[in-house]
Chimera marker file (.cmm) of the C-alpha trace (Angstrom):
<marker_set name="trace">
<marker id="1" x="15.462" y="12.019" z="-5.191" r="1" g="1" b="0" radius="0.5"/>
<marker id="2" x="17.759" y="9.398" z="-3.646" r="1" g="1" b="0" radius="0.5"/>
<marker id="3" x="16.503" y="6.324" z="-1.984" r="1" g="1" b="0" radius="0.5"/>
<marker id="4" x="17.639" y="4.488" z="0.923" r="1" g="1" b="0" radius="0.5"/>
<marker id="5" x="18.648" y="0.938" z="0.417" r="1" g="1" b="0" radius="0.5"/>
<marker id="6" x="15.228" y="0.034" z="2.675" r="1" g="1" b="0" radius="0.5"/>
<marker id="7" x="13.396" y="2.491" z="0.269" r="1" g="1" b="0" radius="0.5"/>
<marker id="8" x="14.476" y="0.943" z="-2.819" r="1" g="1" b="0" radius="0.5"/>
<marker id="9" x="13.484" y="-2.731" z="-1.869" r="1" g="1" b="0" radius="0.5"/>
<marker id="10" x="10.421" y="-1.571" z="-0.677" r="1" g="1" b="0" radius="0.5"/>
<marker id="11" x="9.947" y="0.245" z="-4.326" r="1" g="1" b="0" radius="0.5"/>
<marker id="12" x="11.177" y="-3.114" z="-5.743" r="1" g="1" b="0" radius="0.5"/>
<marker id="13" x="8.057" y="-4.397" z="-3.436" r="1" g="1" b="0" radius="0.5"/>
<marker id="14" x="5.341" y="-2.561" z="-5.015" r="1" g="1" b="0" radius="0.5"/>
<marker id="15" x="6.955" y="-2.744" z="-8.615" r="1" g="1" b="0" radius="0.5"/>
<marker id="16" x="7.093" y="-6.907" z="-8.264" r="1" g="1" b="0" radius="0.5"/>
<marker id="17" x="3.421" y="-6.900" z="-6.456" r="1" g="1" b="0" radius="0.5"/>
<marker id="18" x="1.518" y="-4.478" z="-8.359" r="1" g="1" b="0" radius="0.5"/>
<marker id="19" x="-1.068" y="-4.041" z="-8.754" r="1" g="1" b="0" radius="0.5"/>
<marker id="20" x="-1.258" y="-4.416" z="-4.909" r="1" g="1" b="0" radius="0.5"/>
<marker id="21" x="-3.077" y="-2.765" z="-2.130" r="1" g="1" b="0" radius="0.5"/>
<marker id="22" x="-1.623" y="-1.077" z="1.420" r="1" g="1" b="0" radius="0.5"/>
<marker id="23" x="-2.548" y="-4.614" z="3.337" r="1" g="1" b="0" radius="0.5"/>
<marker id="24" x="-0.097" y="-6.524" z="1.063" r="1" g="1" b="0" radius="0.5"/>
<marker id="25" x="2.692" y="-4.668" z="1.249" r="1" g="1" b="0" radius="0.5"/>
<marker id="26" x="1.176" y="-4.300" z="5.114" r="1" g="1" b="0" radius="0.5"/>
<marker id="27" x="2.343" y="-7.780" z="5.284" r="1" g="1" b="0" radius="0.5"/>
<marker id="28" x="5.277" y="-8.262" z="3.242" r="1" g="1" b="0" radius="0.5"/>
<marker id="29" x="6.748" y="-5.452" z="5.047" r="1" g="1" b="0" radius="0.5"/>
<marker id="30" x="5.788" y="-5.901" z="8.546" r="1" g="1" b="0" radius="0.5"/>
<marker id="31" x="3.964" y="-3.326" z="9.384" r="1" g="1" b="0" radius="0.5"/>
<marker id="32" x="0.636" y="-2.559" z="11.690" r="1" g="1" b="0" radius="0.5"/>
<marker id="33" x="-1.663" y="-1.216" z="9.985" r="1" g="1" b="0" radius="0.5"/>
<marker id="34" x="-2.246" y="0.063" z="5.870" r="1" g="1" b="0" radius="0.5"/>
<marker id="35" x="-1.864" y="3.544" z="6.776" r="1" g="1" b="0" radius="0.5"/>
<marker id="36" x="0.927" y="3.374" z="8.053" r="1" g="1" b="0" radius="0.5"/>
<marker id="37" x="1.877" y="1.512" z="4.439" r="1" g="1" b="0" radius="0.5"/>
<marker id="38" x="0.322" y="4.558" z="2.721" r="1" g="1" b="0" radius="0.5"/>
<marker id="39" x="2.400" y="7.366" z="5.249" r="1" g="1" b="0" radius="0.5"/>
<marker id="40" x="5.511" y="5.295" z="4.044" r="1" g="1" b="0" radius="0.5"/>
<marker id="41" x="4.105" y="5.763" z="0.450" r="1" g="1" b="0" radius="0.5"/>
<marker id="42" x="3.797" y="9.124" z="0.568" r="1" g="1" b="0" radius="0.5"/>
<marker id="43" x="6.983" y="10.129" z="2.820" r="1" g="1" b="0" radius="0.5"/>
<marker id="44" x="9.458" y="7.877" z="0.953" r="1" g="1" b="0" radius="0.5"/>
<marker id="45" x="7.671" y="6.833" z="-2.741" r="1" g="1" b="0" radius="0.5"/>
<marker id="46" x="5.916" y="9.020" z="-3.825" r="1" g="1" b="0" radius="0.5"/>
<marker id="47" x="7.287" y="9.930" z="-6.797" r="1" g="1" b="0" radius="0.5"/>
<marker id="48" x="7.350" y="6.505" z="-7.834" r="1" g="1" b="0" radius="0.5"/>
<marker id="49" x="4.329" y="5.102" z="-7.455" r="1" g="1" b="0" radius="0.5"/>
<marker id="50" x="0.236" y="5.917" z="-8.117" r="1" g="1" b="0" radius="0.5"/>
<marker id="51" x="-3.262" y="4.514" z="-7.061" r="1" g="1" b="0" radius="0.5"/>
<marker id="52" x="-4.739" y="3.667" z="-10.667" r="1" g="1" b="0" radius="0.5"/>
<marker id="53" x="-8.951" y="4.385" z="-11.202" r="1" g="1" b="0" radius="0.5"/>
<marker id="54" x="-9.858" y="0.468" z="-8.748" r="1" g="1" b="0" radius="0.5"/>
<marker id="55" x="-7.293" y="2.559" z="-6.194" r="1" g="1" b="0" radius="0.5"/>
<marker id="56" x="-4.807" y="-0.309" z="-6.302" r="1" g="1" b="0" radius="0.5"/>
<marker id="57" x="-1.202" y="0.658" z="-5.974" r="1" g="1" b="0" radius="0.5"/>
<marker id="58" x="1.080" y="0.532" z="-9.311" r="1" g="1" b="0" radius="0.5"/>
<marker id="59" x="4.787" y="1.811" z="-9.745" r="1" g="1" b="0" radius="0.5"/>
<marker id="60" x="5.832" y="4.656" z="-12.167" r="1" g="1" b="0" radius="0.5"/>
<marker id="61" x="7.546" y="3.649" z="-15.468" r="1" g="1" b="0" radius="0.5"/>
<marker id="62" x="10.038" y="4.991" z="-14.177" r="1" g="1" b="0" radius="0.5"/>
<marker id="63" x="10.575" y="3.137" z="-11.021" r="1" g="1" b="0" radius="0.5"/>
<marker id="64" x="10.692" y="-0.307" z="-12.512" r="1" g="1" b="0" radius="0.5"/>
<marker id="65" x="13.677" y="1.272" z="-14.267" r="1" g="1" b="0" radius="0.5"/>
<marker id="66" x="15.217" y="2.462" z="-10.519" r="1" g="1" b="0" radius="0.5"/>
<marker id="67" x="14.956" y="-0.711" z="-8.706" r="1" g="1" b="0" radius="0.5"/>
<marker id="68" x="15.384" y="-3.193" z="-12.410" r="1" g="1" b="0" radius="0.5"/>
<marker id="69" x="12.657" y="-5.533" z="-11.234" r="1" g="1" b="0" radius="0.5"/>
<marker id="70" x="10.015" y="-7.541" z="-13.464" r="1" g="1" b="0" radius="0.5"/>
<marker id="71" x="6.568" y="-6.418" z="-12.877" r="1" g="1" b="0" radius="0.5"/>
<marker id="72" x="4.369" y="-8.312" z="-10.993" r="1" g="1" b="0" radius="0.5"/>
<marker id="73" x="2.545" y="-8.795" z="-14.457" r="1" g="1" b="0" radius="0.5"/>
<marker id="74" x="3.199" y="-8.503" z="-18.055" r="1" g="1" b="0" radius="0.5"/>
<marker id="75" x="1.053" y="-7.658" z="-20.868" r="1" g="1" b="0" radius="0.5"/>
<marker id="76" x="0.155" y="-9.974" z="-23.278" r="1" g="1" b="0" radius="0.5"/>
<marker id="77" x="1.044" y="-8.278" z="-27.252" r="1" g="1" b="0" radius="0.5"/>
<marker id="78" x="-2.881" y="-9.213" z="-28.029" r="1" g="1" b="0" radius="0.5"/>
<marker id="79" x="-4.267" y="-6.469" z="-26.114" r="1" g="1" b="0" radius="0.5"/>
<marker id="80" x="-7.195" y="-8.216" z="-24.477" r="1" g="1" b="0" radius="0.5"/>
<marker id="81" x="-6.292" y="-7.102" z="-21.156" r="1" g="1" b="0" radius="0.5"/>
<marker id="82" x="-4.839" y="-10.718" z="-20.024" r="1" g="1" b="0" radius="0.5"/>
<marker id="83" x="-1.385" y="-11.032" z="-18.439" r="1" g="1" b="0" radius="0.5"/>
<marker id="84" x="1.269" y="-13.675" z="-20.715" r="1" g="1" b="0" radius="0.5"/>
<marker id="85" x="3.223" y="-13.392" z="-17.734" r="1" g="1" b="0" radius="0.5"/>
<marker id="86" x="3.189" y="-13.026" z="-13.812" r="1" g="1" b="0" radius="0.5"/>
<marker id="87" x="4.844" y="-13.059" z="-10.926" r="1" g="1" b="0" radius="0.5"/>
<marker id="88" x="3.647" y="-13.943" z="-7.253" r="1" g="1" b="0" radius="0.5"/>
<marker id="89" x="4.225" y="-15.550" z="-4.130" r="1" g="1" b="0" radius="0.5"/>
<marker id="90" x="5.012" y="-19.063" z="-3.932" r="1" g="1" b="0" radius="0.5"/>
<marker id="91" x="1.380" y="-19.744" z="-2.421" r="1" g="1" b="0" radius="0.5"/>
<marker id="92" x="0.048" y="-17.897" z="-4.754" r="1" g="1" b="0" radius="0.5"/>
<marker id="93" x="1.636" y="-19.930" z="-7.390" r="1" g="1" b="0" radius="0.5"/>
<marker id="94" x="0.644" y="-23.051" z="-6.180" r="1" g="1" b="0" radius="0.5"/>
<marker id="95" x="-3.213" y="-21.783" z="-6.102" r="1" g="1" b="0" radius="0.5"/>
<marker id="96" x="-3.127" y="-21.231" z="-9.451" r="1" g="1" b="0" radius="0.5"/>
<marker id="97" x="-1.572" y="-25.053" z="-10.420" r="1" g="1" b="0" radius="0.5"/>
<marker id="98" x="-4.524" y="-26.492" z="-8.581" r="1" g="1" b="0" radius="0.5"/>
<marker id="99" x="-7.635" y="-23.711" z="-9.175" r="1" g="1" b="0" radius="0.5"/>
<marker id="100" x="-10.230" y="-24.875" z="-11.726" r="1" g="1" b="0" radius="0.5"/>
<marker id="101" x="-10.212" y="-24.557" z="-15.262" r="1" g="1" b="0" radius="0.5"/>
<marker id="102" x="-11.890" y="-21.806" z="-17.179" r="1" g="1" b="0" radius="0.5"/>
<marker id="103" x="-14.623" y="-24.017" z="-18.191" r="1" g="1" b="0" radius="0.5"/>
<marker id="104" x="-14.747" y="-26.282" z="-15.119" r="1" g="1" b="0" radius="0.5"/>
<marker id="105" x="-17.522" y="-25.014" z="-12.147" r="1" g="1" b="0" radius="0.5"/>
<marker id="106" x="-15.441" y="-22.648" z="-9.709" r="1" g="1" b="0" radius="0.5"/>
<marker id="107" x="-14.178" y="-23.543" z="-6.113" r="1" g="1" b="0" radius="0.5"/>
<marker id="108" x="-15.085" y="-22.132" z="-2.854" r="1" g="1" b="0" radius="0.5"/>
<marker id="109" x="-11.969" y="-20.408" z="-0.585" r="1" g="1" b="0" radius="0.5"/>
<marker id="110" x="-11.934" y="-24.062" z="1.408" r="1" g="1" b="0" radius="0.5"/>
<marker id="111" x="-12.281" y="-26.505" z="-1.606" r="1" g="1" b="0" radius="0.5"/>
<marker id="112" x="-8.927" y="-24.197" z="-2.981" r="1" g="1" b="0" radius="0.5"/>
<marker id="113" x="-7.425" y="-24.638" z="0.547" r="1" g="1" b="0" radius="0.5"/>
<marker id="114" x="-7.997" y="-28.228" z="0.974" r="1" g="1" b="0" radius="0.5"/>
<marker id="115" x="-6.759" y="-28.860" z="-2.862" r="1" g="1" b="0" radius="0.5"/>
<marker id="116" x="-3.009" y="-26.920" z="-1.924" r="1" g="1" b="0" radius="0.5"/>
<marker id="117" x="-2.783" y="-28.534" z="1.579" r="1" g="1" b="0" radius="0.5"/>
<marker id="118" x="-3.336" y="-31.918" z="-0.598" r="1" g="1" b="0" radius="0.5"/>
<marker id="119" x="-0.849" y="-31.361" z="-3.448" r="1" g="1" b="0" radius="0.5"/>
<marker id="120" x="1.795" y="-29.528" z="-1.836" r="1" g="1" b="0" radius="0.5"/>
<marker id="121" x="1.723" y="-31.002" z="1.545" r="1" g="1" b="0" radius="0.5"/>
<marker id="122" x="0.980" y="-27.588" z="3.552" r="1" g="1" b="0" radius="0.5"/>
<marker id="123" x="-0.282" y="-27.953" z="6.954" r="1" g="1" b="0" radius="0.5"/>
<marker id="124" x="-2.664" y="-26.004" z="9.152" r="1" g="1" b="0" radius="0.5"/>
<marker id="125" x="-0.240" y="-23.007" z="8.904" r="1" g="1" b="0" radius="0.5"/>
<marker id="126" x="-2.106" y="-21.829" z="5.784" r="1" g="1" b="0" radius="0.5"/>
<marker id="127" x="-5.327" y="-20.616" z="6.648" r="1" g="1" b="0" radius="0.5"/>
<marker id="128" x="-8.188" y="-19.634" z="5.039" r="1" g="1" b="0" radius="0.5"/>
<marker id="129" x="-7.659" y="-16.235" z="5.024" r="1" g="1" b="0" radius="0.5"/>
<marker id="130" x="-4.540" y="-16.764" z="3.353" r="1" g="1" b="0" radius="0.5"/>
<marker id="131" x="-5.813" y="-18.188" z="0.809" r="1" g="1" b="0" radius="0.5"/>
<marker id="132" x="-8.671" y="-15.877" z="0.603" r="1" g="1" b="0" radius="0.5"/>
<marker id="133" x="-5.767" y="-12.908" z="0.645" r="1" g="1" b="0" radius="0.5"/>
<marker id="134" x="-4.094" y="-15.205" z="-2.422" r="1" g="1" b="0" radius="0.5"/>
<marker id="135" x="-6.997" y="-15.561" z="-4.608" r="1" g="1" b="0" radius="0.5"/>
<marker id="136" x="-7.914" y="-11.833" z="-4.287" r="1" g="1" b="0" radius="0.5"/>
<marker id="137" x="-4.441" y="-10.994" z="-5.482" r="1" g="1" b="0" radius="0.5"/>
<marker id="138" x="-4.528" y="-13.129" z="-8.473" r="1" g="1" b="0" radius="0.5"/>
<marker id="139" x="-8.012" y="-11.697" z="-9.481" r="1" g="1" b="0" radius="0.5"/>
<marker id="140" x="-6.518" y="-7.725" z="-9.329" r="1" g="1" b="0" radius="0.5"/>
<marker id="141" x="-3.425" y="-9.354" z="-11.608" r="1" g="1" b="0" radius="0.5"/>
<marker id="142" x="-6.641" y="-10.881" z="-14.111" r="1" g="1" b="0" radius="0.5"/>
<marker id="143" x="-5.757" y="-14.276" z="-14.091" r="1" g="1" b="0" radius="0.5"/>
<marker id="144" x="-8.340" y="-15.240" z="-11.480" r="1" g="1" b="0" radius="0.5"/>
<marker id="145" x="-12.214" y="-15.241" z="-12.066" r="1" g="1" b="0" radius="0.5"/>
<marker id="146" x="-14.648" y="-14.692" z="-9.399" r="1" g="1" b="0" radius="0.5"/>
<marker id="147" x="-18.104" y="-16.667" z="-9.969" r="1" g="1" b="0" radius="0.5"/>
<marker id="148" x="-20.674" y="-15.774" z="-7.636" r="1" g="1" b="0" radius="0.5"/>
<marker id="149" x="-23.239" y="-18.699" z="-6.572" r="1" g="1" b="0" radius="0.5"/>
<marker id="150" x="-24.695" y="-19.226" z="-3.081" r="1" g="1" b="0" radius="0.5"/>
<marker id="151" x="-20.593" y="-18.619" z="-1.723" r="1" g="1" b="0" radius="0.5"/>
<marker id="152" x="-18.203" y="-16.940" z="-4.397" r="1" g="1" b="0" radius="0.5"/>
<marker id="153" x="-15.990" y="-19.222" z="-6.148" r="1" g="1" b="0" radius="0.5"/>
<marker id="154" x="-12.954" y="-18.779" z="-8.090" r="1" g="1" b="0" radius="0.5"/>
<marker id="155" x="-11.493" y="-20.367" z="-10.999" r="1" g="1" b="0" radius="0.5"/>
<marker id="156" x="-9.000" y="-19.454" z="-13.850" r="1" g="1" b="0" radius="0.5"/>
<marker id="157" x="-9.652" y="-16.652" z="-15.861" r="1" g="1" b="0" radius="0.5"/>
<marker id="158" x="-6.930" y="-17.949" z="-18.381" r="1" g="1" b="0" radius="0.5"/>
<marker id="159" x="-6.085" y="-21.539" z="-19.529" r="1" g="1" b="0" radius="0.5"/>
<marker id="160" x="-2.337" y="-22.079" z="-17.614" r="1" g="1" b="0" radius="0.5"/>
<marker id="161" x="-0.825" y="-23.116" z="-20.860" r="1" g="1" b="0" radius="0.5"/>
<marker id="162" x="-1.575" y="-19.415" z="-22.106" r="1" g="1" b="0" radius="0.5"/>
<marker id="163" x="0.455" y="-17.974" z="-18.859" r="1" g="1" b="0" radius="0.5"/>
<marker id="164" x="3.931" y="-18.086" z="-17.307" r="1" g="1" b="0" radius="0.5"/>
<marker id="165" x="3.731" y="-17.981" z="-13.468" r="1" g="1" b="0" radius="0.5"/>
<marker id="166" x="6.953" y="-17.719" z="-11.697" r="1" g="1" b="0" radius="0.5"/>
<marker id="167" x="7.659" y="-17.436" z="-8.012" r="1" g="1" b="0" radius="0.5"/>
<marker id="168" x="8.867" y="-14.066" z="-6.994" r="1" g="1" b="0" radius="0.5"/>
<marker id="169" x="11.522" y="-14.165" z="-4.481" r="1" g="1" b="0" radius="0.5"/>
<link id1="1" id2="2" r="1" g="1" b="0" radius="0.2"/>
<link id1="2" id2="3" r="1" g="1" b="0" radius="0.2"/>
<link id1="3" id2="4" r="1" g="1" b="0" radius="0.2"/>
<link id1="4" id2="5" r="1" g="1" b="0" radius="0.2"/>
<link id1="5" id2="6" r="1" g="1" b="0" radius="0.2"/>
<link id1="6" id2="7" r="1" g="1" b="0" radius="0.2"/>
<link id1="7" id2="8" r="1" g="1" b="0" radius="0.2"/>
<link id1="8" id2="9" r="1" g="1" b="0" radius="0.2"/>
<link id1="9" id2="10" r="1" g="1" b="0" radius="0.2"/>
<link id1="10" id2="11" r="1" g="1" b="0" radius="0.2"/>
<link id1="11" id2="12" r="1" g="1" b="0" radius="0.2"/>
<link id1="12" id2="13" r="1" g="1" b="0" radius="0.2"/>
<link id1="13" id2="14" r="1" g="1" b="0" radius="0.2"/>
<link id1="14" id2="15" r="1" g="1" b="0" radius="0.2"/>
<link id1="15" id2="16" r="1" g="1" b="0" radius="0.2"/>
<link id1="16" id2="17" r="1" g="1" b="0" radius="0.2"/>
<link id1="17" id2="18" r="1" g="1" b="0" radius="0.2"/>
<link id1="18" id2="19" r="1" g="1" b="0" radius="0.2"/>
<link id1="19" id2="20" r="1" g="1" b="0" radius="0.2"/>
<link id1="20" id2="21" r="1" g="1" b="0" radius="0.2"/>
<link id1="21" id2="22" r="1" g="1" b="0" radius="0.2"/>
<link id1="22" id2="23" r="1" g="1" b="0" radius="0.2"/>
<link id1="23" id2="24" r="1" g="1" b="0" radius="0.2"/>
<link id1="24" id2="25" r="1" g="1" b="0" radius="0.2"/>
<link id1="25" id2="26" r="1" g="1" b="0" radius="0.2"/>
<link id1="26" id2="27" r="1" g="1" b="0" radius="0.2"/>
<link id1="27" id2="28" r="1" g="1" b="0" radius="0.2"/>
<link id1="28" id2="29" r="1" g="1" b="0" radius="0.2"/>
<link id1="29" id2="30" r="1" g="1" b="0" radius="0.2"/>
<link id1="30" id2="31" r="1" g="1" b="0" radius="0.2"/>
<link id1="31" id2="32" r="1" g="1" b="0" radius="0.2"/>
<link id1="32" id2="33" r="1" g="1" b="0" radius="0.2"/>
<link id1="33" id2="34" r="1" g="1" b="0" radius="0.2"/>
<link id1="34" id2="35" r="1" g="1" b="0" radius="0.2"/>
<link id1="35" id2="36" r="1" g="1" b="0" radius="0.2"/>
<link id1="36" id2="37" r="1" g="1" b="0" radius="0.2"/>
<link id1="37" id2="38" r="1" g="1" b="0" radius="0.2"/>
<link id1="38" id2="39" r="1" g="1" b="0" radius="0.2"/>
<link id1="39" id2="40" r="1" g="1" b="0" radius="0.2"/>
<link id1="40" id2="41" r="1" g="1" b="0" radius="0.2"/>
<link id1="41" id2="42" r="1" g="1" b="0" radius="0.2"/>
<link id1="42" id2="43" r="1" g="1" b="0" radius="0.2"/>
<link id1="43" id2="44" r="1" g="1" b="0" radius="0.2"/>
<link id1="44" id2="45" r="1" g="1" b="0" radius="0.2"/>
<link id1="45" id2="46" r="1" g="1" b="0" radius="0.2"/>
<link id1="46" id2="47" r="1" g="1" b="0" radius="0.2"/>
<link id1="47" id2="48" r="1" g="1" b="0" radius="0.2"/>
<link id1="48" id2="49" r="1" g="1" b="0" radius="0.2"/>
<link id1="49" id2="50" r="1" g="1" b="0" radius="0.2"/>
<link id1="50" id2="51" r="1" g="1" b="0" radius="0.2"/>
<link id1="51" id2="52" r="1" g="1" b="0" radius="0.2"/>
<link id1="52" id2="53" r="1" g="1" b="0" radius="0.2"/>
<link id1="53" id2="54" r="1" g="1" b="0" radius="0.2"/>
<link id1="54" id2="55" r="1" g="1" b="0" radius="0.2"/>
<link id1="55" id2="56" r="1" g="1" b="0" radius="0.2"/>
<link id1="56" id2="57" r="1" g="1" b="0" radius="0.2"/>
<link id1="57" id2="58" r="1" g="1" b="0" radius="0.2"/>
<link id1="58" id2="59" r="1" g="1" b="0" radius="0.2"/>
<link id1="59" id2="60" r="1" g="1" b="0" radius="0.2"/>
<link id1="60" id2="61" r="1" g="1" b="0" radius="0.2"/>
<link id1="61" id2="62" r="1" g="1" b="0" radius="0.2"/>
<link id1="62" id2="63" r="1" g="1" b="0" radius="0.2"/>
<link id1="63" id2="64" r="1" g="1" b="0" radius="0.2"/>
<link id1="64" id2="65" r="1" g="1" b="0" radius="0.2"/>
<link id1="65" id2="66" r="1" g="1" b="0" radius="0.2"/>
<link id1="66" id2="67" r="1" g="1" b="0" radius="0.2"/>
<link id1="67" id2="68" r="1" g="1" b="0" radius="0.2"/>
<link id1="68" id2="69" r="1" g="1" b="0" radius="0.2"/>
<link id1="69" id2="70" r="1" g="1" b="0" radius="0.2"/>
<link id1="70" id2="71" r="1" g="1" b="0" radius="0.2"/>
<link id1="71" id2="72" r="1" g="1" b="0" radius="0.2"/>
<link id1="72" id2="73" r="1" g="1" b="0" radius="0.2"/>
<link id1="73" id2="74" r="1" g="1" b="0" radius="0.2"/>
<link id1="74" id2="75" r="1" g="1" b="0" radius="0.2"/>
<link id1="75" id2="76" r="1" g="1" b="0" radius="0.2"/>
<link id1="76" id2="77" r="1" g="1" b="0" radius="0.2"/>
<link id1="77" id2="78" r="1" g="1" b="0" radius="0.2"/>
<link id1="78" id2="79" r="1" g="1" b="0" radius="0.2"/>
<link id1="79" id2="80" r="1" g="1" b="0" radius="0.2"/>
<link id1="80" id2="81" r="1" g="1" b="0" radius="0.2"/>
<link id1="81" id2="82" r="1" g="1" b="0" radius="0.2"/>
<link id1="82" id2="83" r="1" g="1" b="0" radius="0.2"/>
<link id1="83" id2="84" r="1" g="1" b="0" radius="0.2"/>
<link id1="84" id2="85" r="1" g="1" b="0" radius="0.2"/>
<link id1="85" id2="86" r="1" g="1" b="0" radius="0.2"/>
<link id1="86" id2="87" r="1" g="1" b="0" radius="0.2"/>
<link id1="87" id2="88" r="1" g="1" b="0" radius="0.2"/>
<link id1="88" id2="89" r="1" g="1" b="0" radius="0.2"/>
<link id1="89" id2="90" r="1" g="1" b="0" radius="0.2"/>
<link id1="90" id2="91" r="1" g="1" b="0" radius="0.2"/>
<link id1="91" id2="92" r="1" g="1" b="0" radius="0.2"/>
<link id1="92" id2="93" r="1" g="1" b="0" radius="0.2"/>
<link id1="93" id2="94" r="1" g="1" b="0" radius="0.2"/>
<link id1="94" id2="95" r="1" g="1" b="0" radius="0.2"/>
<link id1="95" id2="96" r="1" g="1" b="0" radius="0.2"/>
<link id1="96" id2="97" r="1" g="1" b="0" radius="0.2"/>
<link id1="97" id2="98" r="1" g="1" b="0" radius="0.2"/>
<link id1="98" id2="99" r="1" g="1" b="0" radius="0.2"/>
<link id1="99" id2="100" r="1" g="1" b="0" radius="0.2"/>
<link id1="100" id2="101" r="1" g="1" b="0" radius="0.2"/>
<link id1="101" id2="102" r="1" g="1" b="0" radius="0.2"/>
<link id1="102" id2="103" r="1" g="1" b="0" radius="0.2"/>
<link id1="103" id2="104" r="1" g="1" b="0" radius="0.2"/>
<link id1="104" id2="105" r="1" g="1" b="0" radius="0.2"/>
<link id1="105" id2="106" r="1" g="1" b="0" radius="0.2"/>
<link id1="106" id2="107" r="1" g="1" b="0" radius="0.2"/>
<link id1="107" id2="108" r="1" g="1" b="0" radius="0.2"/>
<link id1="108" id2="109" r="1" g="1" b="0" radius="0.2"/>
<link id1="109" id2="110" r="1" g="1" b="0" radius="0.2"/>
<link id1="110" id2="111" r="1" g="1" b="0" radius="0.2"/>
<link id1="111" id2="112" r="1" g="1" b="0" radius="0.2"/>
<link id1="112" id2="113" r="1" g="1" b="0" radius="0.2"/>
<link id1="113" id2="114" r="1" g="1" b="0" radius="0.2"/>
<link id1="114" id2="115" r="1" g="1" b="0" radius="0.2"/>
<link id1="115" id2="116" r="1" g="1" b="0" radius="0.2"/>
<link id1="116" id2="117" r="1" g="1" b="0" radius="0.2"/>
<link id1="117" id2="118" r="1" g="1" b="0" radius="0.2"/>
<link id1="118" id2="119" r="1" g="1" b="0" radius="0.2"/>
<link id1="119" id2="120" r="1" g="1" b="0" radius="0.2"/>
<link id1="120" id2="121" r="1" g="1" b="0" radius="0.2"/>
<link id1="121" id2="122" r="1" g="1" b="0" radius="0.2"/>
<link id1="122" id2="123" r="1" g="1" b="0" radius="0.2"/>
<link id1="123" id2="124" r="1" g="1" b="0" radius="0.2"/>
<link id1="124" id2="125" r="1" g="1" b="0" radius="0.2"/>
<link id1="125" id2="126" r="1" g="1" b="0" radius="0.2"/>
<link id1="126" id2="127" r="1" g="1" b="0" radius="0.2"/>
<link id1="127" id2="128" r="1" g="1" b="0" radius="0.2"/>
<link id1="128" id2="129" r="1" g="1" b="0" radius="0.2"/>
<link id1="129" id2="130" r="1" g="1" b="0" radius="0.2"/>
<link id1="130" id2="131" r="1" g="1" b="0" radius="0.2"/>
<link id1="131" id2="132" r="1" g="1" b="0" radius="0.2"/>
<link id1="132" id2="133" r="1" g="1" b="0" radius="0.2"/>
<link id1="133" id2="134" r="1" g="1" b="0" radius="0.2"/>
<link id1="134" id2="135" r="1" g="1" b="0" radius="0.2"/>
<link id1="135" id2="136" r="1" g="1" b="0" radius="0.2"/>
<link id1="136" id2="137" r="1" g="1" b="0" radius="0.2"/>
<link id1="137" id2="138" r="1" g="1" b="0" radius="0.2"/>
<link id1="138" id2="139" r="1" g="1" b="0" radius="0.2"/>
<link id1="139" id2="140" r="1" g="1" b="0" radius="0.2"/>
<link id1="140" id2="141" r="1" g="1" b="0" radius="0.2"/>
<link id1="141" id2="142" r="1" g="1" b="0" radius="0.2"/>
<link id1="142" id2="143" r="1" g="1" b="0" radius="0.2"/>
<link id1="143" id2="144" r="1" g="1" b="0" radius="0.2"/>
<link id1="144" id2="145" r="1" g="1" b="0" radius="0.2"/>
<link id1="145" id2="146" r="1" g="1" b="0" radius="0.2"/>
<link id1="146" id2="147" r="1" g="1" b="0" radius="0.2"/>
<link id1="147" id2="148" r="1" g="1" b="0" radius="0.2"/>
<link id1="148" id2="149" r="1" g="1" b="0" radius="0.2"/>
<link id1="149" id2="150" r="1" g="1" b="0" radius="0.2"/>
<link id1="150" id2="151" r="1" g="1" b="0" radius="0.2"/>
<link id1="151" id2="152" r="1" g="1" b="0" radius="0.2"/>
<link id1="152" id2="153" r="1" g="1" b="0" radius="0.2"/>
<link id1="153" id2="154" r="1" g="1" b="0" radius="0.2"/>
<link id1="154" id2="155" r="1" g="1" b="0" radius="0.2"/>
<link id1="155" id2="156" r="1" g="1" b="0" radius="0.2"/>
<link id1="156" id2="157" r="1" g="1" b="0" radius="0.2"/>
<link id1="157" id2="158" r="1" g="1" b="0" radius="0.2"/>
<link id1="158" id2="159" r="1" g="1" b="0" radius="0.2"/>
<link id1="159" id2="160" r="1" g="1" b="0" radius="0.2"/>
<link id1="160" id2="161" r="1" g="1" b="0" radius="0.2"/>
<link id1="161" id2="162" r="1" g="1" b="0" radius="0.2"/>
<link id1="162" id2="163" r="1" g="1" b="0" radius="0.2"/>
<link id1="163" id2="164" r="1" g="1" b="0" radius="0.2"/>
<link id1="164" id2="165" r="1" g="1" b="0" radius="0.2"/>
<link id1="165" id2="166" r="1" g="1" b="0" radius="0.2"/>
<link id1="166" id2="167" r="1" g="1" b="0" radius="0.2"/>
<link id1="167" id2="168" r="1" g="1" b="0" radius="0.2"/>
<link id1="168" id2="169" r="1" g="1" b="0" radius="0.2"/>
</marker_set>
């Protein structure tokens, strides 16, 4: 099967993201709604890509390999299940620099959001729901912890020493 050139960045999309979900790439792509994401999926991809047993979207082997992009997370050699290695968004990124600890209490969606404006001198254009959207993403890639109390709270699944986070383009 040959790929457009649109086709293949959007498979280099789902490759860097995964594992992702339709409202993601909804956004990074532009589009209205997730099903049109998943028609796209299944017109264009859908040889190279599968919803795993949570239905989030992961690329074939063999797509990673088509479009020579690092996966949105890499396995650590231990086998515990915990990514040595990720890549995300730049918020994303700079949620996890200023998240709690492992063993420090967790932080509600608007502690995390004040604490990014703060350090990286974001204004009111990231919401909320972004950050919301940010957190949840990090939790499918395991290196976020959900804690639920009276609100749910997040902190680090992992110390950050024991993970590389780079930016994703």
């Amino acid at each position: 099967m040959t790929l457009s050139d649109e086709a293949r960045e959007r498979l280099a999309d789902v490759v860097e993201l995964q594992p992702t979900k339709n409202a993601e790439l909804q956004k990074r792509w532009g589009m209205e709604s997730g099903s049109e994401v998943h028609q796209y999926l299944e017109n264009e991809l859908k040889e190279y890509y599968y919803r795993d047993d949570n239905s989030l979207i992961r690329a074939t082997a063999e797509a990673a390999e088509l479009v020579d992009v690092e996966p949105g997370v890499e396995a650590d050699e231990d086998g515990d299940g915990t990514p040595s290695a990720v890549r995300v968004p730049e918020l994303q990124a700079q949620i996890f620099e200023v998240l709690a600890a492992p063993d420090e209490d967790g932080q509600s969606v608007v502690s995390v959001l004040h604490a990014v404006r703060d350090e990286f001198g974001l204004g009111d254009d990231v919401t909320a729901d972004d950050v919301r959207s940010a957190l949840q993403a990090l939790r499918r890639k395991g290196v976020v912890e959900v804690v639920y109390t009276t609100v749910p709270t997040f902190r680090l699944a992992v110390a950050r020493d024991d993970i590389e986070v780079s930016v994703a383009a």
